[in-house]
FIFI-860000 format. One line per field, with one value per residue (C-alpha): residue number from 1; residue in three letters; x, y, z negated. Coordinates in Angstrom, 1 decimal. Each point is the difference from the previous one (the first is absolute). Layout:
N
k	c(NUM|...)
r	c(ALA|...)
east	c(X|...)
north	c(Y|...)
up	c(Z|...)
This chain:
499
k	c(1|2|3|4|5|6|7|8|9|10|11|12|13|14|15|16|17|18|19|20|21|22|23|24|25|26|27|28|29|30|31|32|33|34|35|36|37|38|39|40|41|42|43|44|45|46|47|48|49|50|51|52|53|54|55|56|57|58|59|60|61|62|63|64|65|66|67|68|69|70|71|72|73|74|75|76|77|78|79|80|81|82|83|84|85|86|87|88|89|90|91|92|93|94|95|96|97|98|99|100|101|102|103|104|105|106|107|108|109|110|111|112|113|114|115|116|117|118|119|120|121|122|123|124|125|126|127|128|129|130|131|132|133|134|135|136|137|138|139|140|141|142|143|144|145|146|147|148|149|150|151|152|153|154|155|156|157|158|159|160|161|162|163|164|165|166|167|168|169|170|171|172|173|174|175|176|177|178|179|180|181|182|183|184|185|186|187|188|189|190|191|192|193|194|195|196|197|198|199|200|201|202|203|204|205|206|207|208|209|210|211|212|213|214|215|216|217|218|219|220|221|222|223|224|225|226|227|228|229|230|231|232|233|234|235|236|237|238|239|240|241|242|243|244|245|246|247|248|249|250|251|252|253|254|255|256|257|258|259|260|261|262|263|264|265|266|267|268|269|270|271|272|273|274|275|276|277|278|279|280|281|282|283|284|285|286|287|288|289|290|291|292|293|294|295|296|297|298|299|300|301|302|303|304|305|306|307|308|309|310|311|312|313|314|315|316|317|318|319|320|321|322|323|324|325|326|327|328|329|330|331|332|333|334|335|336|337|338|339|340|341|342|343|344|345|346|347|348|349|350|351|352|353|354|355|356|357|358|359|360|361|362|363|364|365|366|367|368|369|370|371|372|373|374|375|376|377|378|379|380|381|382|383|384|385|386|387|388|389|390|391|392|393|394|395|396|397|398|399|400|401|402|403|404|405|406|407|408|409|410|411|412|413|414|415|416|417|418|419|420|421|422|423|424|425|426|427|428|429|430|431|432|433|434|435|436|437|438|439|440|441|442|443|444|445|446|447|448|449|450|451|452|453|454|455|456|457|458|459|460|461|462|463|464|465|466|467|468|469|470|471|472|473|474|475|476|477|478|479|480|481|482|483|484|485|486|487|488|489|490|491|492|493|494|495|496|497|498|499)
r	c(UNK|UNK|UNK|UNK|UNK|UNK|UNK|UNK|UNK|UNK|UNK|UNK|UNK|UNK|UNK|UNK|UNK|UNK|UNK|UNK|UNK|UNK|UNK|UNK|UNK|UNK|UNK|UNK|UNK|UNK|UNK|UNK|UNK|UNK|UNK|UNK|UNK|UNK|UNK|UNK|UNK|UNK|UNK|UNK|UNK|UNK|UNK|UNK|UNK|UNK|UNK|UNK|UNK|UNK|UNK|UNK|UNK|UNK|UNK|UNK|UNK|UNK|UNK|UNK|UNK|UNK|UNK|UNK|UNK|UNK|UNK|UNK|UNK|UNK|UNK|UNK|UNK|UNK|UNK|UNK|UNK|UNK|UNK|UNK|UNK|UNK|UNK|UNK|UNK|UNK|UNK|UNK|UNK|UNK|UNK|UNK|UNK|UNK|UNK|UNK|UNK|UNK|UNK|UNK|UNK|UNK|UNK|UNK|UNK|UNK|UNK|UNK|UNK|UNK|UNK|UNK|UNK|UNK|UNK|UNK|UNK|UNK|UNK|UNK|UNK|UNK|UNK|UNK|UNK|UNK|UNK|UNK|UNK|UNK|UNK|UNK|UNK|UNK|UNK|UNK|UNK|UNK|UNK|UNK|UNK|UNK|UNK|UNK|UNK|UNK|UNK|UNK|UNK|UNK|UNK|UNK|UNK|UNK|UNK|UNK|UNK|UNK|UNK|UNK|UNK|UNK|UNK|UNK|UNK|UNK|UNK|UNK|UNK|UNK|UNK|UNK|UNK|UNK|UNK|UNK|UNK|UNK|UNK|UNK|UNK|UNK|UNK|UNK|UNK|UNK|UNK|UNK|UNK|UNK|UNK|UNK|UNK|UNK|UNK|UNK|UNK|UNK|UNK|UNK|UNK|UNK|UNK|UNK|UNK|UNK|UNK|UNK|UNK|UNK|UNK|UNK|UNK|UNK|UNK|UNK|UNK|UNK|UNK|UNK|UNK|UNK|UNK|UNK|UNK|UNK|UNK|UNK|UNK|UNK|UNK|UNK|UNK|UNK|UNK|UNK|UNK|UNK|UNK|UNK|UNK|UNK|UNK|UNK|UNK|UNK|UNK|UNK|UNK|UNK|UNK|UNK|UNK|UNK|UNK|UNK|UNK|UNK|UNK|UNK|UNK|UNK|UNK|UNK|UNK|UNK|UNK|UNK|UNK|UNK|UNK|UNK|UNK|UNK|UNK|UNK|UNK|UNK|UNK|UNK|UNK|UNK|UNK|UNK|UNK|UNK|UNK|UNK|UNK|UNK|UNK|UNK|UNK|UNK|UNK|UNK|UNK|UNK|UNK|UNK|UNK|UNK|UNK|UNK|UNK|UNK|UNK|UNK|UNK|UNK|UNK|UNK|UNK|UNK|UNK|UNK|UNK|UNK|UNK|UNK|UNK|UNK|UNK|UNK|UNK|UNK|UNK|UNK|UNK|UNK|UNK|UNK|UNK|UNK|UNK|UNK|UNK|UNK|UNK|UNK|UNK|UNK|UNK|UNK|UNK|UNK|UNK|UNK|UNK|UNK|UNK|UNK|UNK|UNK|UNK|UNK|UNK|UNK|UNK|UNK|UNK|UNK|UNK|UNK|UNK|UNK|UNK|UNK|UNK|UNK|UNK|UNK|UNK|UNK|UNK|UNK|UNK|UNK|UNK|UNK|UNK|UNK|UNK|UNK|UNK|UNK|UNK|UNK|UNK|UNK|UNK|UNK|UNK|UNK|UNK|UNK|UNK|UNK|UNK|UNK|UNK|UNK|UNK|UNK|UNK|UNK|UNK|UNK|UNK|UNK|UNK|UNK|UNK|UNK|UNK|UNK|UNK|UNK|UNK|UNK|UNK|UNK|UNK|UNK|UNK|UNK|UNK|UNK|UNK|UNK|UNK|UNK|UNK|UNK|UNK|UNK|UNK|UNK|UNK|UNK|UNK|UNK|UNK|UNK|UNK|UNK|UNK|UNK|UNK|UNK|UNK|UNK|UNK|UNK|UNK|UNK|UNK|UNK|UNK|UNK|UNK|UNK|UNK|UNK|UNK|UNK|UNK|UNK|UNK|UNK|UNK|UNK|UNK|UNK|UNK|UNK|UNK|UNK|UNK|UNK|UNK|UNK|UNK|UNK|UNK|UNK|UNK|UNK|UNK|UNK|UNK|UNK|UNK|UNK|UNK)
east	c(-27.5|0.3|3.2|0.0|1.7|2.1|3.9|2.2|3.9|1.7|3.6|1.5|3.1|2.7|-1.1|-3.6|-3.0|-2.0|-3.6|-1.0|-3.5|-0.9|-3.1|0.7|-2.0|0.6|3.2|1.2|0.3|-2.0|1.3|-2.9|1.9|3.5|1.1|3.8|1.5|3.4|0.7|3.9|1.1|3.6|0.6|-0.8|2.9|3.0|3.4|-0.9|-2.6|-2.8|-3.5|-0.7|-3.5|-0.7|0.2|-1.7|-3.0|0.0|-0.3|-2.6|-1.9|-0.4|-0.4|-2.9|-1.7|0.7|-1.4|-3.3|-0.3|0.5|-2.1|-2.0|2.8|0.6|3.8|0.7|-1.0|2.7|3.8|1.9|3.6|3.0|3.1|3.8|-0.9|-1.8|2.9|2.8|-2.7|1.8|-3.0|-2.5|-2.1|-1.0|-1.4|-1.6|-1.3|-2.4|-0.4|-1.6|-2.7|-0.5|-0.2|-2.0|2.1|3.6|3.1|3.0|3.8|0.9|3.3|1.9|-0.5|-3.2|-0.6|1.7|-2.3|-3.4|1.3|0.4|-3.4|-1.7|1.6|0.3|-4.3|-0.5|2.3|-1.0|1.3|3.5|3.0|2.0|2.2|-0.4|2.2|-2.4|1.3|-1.7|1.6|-1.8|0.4|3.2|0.7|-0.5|-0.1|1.0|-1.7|0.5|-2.9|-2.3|-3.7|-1.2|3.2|2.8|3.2|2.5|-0.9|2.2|-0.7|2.6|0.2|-0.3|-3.3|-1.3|-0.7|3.2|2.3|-1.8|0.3|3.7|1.2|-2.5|-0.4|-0.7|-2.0|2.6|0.9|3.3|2.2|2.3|-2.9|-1.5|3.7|0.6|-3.7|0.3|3.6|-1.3|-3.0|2.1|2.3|-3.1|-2.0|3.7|-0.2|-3.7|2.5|0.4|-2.9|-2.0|2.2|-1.7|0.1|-2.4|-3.0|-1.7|-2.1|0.0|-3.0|0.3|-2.8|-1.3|0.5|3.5|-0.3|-3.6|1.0|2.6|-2.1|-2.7|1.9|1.8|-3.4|-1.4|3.5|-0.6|2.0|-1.4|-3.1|1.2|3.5|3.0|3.4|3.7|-0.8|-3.2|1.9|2.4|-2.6|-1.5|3.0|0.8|-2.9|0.2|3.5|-1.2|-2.6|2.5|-2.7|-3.6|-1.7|1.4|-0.7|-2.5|-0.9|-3.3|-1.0|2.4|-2.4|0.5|0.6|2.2|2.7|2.1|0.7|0.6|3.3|1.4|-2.7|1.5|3.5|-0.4|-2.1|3.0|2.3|-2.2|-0.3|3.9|1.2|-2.8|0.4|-3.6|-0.4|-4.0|-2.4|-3.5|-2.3|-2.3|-3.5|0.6|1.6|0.7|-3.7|-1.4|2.1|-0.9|-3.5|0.6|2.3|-2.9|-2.2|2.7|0.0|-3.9|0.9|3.5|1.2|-0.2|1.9|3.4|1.1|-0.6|1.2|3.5|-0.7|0.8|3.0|1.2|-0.6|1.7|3.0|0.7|-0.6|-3.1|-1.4|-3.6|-1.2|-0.2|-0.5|-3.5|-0.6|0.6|-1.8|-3.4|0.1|1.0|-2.9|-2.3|0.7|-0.4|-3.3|-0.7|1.3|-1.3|-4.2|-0.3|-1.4|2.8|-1.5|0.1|2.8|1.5|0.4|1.5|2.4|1.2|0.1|2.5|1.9|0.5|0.4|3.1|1.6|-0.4|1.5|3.1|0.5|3.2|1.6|2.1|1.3|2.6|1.8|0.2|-2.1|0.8|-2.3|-1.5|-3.1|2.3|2.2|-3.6|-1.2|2.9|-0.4|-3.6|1.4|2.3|-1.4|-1.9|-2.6|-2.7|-3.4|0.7|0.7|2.6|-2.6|-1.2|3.3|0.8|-3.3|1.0|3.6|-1.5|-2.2|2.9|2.1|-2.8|-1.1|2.6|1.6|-0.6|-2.2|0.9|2.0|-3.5|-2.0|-0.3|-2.0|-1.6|-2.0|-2.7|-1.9|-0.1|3.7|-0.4|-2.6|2.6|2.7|-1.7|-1.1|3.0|1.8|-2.7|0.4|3.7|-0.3|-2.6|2.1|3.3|0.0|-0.7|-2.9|-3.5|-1.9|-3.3|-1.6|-3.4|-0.6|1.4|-2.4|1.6|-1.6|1.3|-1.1|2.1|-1.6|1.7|3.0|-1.1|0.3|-1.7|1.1|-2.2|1.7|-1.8|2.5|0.2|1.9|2.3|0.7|1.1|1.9|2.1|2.5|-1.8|-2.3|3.6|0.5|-3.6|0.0|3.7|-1.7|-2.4|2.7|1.5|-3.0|-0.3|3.2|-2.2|-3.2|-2.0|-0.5|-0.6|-1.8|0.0|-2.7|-0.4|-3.6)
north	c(8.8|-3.5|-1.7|-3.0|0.5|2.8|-0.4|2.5|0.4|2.5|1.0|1.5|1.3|2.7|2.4|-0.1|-2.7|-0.7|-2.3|-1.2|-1.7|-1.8|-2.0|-3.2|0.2|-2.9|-1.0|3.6|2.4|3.7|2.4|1.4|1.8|1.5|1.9|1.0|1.7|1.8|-2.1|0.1|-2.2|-1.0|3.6|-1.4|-2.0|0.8|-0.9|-3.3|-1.2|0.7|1.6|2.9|0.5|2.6|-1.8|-3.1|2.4|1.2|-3.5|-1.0|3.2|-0.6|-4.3|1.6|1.7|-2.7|-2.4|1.6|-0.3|-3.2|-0.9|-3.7|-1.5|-3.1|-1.5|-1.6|3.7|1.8|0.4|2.4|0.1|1.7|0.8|1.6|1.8|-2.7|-2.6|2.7|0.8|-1.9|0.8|-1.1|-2.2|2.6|2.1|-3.4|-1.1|3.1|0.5|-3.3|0.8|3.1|-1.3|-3.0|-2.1|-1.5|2.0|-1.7|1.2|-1.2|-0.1|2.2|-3.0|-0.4|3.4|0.2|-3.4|1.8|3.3|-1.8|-1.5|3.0|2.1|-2.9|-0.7|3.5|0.1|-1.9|-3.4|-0.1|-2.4|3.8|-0.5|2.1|1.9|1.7|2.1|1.3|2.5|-0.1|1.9|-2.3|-2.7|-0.6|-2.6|-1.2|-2.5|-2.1|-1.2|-1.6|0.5|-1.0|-2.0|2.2|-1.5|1.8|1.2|2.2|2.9|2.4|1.9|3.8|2.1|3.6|0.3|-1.3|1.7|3.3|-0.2|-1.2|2.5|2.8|0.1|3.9|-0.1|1.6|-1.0|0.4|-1.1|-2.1|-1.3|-1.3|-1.6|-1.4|-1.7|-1.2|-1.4|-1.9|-1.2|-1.6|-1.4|-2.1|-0.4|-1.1|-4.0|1.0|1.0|-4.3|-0.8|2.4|0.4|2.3|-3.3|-1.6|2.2|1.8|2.6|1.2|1.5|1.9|-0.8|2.0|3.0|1.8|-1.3|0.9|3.6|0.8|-0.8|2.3|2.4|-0.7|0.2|2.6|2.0|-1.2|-2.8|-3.3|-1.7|-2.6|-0.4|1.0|0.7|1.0|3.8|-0.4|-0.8|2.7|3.0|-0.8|-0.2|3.4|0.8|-1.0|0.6|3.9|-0.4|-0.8|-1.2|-1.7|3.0|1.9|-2.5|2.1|-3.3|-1.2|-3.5|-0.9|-0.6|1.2|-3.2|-0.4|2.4|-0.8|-3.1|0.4|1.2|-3.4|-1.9|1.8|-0.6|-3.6|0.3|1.7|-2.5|-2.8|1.6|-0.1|-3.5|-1.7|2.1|0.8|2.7|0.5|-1.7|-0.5|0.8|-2.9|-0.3|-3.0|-0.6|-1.8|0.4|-1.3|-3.2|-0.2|-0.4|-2.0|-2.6|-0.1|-1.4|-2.5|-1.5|-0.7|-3.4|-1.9|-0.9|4.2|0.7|1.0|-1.4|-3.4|0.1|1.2|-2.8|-2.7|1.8|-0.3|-3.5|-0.9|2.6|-2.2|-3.5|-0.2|-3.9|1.4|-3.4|-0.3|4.1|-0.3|-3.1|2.0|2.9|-2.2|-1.1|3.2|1.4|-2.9|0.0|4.2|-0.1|-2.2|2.8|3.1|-1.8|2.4|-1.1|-0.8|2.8|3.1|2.4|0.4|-4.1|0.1|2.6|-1.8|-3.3|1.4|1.4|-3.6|-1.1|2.3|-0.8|-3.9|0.4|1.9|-1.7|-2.2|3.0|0.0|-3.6|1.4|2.0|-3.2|-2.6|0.6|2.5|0.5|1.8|3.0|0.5|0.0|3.0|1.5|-0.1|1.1|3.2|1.0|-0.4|2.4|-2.0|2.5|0.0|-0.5|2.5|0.4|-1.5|-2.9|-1.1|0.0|-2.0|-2.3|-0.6|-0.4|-2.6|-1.8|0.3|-1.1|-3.5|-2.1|0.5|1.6|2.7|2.4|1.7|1.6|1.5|3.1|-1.7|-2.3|2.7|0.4|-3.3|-0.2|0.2|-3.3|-1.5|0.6|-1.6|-2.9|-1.5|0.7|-2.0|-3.0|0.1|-0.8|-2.4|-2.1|0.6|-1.3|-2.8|1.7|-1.6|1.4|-0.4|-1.6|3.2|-1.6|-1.2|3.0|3.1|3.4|2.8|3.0|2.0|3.2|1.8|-3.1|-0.6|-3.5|-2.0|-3.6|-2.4|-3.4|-3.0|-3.5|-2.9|-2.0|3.3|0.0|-3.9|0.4|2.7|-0.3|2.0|3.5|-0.8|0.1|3.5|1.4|-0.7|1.5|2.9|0.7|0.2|2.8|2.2|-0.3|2.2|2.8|0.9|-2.1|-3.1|-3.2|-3.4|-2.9|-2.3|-3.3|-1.5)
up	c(3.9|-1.1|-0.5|1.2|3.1|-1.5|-0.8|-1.7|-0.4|-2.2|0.5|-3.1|1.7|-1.6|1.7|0.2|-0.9|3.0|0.3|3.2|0.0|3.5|1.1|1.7|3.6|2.9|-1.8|0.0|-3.0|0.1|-2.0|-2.5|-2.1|-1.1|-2.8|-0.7|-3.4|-0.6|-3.2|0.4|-2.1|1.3|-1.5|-3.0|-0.4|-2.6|0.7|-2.0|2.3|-2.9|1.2|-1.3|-2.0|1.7|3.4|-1.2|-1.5|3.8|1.6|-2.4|0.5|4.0|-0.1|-2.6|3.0|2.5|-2.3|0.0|3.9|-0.1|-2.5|0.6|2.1|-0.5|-0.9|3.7|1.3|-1.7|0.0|-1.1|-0.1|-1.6|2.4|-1.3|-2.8|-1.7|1.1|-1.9|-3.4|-2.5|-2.2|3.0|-1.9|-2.1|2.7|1.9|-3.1|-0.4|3.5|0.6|-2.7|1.3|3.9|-0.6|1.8|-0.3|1.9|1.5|0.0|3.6|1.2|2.3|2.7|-1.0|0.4|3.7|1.3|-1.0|1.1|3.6|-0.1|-0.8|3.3|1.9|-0.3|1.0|2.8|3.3|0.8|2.0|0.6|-0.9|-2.9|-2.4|-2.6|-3.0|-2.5|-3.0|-2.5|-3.1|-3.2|-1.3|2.5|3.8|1.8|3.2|2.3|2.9|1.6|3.4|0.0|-3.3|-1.2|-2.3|0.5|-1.8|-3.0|-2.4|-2.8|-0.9|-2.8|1.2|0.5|0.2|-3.8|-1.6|2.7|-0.4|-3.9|0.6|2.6|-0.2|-3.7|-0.4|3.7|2.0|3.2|1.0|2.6|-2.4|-1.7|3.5|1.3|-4.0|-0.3|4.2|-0.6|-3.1|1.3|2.9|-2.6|-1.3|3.4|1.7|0.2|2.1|3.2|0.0|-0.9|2.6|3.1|2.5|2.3|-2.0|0.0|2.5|-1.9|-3.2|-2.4|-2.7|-2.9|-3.5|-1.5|1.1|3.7|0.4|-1.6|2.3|2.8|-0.7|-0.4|2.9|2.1|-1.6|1.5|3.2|0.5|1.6|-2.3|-2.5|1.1|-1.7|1.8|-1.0|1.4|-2.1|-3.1|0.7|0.2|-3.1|-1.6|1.0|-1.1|-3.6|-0.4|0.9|-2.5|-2.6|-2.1|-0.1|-1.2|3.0|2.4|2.8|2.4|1.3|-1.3|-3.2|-2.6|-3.5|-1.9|3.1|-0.5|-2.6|1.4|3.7|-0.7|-0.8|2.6|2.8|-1.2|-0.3|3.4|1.7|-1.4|1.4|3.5|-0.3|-0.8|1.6|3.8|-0.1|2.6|-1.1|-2.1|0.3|-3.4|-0.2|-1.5|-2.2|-3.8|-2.7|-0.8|3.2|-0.6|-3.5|1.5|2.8|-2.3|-2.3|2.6|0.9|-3.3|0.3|2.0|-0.9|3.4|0.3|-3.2|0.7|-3.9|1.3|3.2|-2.4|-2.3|2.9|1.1|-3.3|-0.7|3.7|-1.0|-3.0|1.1|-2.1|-0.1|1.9|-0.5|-3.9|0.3|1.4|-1.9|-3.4|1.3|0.5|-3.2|-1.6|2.0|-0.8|-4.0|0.0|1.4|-2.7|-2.5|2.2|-0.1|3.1|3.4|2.4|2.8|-3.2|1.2|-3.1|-0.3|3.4|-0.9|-3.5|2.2|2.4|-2.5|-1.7|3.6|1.1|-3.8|0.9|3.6|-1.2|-3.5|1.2|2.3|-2.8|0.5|3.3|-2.8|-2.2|-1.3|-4.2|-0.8|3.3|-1.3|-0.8|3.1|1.4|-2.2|0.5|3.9|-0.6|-2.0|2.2|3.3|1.8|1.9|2.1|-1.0|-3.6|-3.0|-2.3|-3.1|2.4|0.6|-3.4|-1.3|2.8|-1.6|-3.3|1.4|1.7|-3.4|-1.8|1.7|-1.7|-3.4|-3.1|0.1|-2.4|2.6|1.2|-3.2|2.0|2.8|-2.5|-1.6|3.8|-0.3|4.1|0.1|-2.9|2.2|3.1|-1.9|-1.5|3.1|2.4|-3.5|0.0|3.9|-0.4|-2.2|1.6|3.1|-1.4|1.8|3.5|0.8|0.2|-3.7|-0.7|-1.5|0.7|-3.7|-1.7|-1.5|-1.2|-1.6|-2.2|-2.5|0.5|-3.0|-2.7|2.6|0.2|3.4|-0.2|2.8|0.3|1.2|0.5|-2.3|3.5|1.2|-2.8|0.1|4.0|-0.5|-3.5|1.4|1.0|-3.7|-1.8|1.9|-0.6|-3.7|-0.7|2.1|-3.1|-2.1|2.0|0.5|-3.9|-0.6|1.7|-1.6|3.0|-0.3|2.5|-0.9|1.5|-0.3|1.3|0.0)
C-alpha cells in the first residue's frame, strides 16, 4: 500500500507499546492496522527512578518491529510518544536516544496533561457528536487521568500518579490478592485521586467512559460473564473482585476473557478502578473505542495547517496571559521568519520549512512573556515560564527548546552550548536575535536590502547589508556588529558585510 495517505501513532505506555496506523478518507481516519506488545516497562523501575537494561532492551526490541511496519513514512506521518514511565526514567535519554535510531523517527515525553487532552481527542472522535458532558477516565500502567469534556473540547484536564502496574507491584508484590491488600491499595489510591472529588463533581458531567487497557479488560470480562456489553457497574466491579480475591492469585485465576499479559496487573487496575467509581459517584461507566493513540493521530493531522494546531492556539493564550506587546511580537516574528528562510534556502510551501518557521514564530510571540514578572532580565522569567508550564499540545523537549530560545535572544550566549551544538537550533536563534535587534526600535525593519546565507558545515552565517542601510540606521548597525562579537565566543560565527 502506499503511504502517502497513511499516518501512524505509537504509544509507548508502562504497560504495553501499542501502533495504530490509520488511513485518512473524507476527513476521517480508517484504521489499517494495530499491533500491541506487553513491554512493561513501568516494572522496570528501581526505587531510584533508573530503567532497568533489561526493560530498555525490551522497549527497543518491540519499537524494532514497529519500525519495520512503518518503514517509508515520512516524518509529518509519525508520532510517537512516551507517557509516565518515560516522564519518572531519570536515565530516559539513554533509552530515547537508541530508540529513536532504532524507530526511525524522534519520540516525545508528553506530559500528564498532555497526555489527558489527546486521550480526550482520541475517544471523543470515535464517539458520536453530543451537547452530553462527558467524564473519561483512563487507567494506564502508572498514571491516569481524568477528563472533563463537551463534544470534541477537554476541559478539565488532570494526571495523577497511580495506575494498574505500579499499584500491583506496590500492593500485590508476591501476586496475592487479599482482602487487606485490596482496602490498603483502594484507600491509597483515593488518598492520591482525592482533590478529583472538586475537580469532577457528579453535577458536572453526565456520562462517563472508561478508555485503554484496565477499563477495556474489566469490561470483557464483564461481558463475557454476562453482564451488559461494554459497561461497567459497582455490582460489576464487585463480582470480579470476588472472583480474584477467590483466586488468590493470577495463576489461579479460572475467568473467561483476562488475557495473559493481563493478569498480573488487573489486581491494582481494578483497585484504582474501584477507588475511582468511589470518589467520583460513578454508578456505571461506559468502555469507549478511542485512546491516547487515536488522538495521537488525530492531533497529528491538526498540526498539518496552523490555525488547526492546538500549540498555537496555546501560544496566544500565553502571550494574552502575560500582557505580551503582540504588536512588536508579530513584527519580530516576520523578520525572524524572513531572515531564517534566508538561512533554511528551502521553498516557503516545504513542510519541514513550515514547521522550523513556526517554531521561530511561537519563540518570537512569547519572547517578552517574561517582561510581567519584571523587565531586568526578562528573557529568563520567560524561560522559566516556558519550563514550568504545561501548555497542551506541546512536549516536555519542545517546551524546553522553546525556553532556550526565549533565554537565548538577548545576552550572552554561553548560557546555551548545549543547544548550540544542532545547527537548526543556531539558525533558530540567530535570526529570532537579528529580529530583535532590527526591531529595537518597534517599528517594522527595512529587510529589503539585506542577503543571509549560512554555511552550517564551517559555522559561518554571512549577512549582506547595502552602506545606505547602515548610514540610516547607525543605531541597529552598532547592535548587529557587537552581535558578531557574541556569536564568536561560540564556535559559529556571524559576519556582517556592508556593500
Amino acid at each position: 500500500m502506499q503511504t502517502q495517505s497513511l499516518f501512524a501513532a505509537i504509544d509507548l505506555g508502562s504497560n504495553s507499546f501499542r501502533l495504530e496506523i490509520g488511513q485518512l478518507e473524507a476527513g476521517h481516519l480508517r484504521r489499517v492496522e494495530y499491533l500491541k506488545e506487553t513491554v512493561r516497562q513501568g516494572n522496570g523501575l528501581d526505587a531510584e527512578r533508573h530503567l532497568s537494561d533489561a526493560a530498555m532492551q525490551r522497549g527497543w526490541d518491540c519499537l524494532a518491529r514497529f519500525a519495520e511496519r512503518i518503514a517509508g513514512f515520512q516524518p509529518h506521518q509519525v508520532r510517537a510518544v512516551a507517557t509516565q514511565t518515560m516522564r519518572e526514567a531519570r536515565n530516559r535519554e539513554v533509552f530515547l536516544a537508541k530508540a529513536k535510531d532504532i524507530l526511525g523517527f524522534p519520540i516525545e515525553v508528553i506530559a500528564g496533561r498532555e497526555e489527558a487532552r489527546l486521550i480526550y481527542l482520541g475517544v471523543s472522535h470515535l464517539l458520536p457528536q453530543s451537547t452530553e458532558r462527558r467524564l473519561v477516565v483512563d487507567i494506564g500502567g502508572r498514571s491516569t487521568e481524568l477528563i472533563l469534556g463537551q463534544n470534541v473540547q477537554a476541559q478539565t484536564l488532570e494526571s495523577y500518579r497511580v495506575g494498574s502496574v505500579a499499584w500491583s507491584m506496590k500492593y500485590f508484590p508476591d501476586g496475592q490478592w487479599t482482602n487487606s491488600a485490596f482496602k490498603a491499595a483502594e484507600i491509597a489510591a483515593k488518598a492520591i485521586l482525592d482533590e478529583a472529588q472538586m475537580l469532577y463533581p457528579r453535577s458536572s458531567w453526565d456520562t462517563c467512559y472508561g478508555s485503554s487497557g484496565t477499563v477495556g479488560a474489566v469490561a470483557d470480562v464483564l461481558a463475557l460473564a454476562g453482564w451488559p456489553e461494554g459497561l461497567i457497574t459497582r455490582d460489576g466491579l464487585d463480582w470480579l473482585k470476588d472472583k480474584l480475591l477467590k483466586a488468590q492469585k493470577p495463576e489461579h485465576l479460572k475467568i473467561e476473557g483476562i488475557k495473559e499479559d493481563r493478569r498480573p496487573v488487573i489486581g491494582g487496575g481494578l483497585a484504582v478502578l474501584r477507588a475511582v467509581f468511589d470518589l467520583l459517584q460513578i454508578d456505571e461507566m461506559v468502555a469507549a473505542q478511542g485512546a491516547l493513540r487515536h488522538g495521537a493521530l488525530y492531533d497529528l493531522l491538526d498540526r498539518e495547517s496552523p490555525q488547526d494546531d492546538v500549540r498555537t492556539h496555546m501560544v496566544d493564550w500565553l502571550t494574552q496571559r502575560f500582557g505580551s506587546d503582540l504588536v512588536q511580537a508579530e513584527r519580530v516574528s516576520r523578520t525572524a521568519q524572513t531572515l531564517l528562510t534566508h538561512m533554511l534556502g528551502q521553498d516557503s510551501d516545504d513542510k519541514e520549512a513550515v514547521r522550523h518557521l513556526r517554531k521561530v514564530d511561537w519563540a518570537a510571540q512569547l519572547h517578552e512573556v517574561g517582561m510581567r514578572i519584571s523587565h531586568s532580565d526578562y528573557h529568563k522569567h520567560g524561560a522559566y515560564i516556558l519550563d514550568n508550564t504545561d501548555l497542551p499540545g506541546f512536549t516536555i523537549d519542545e517546551l524546553h527548546r522553546l525556553s532556550q530560545l526565549v533565554l537565548g535572544h538577548r545576552g550572552k550566549l554561553r548560557k546555551l552550548d548545549a543547544p548550540l551544538q544542532d545547527p537548526l537550533f543556531v539558525q533558530q536563534l540567530m535570526a529570532l536575535r537579528m529580529s530583535v535587534i532590527l526591531c529595537h526600535a518597534r517599528r517594522d525593519p527595512d529587510t529589503s536590502s539585506m542577503t543571509l546565507h549560512v554555511d552550517t558545515a564551517k559555522q559561518i552565517a554571512r549577512l549582506k547589508i547595502s552602506a545606505p542601510w547602515a548610514e540610516q540606521w547607525p543605531q541597529s548597525t552598532h547592535l548587529l556588529r557587537e552581535e558578531c562579537m557574541a556569536w564568536l565566543k561560540t564556535g559559529w560565527e556571524l559576519k556582517v558585510q556592508f556593500i
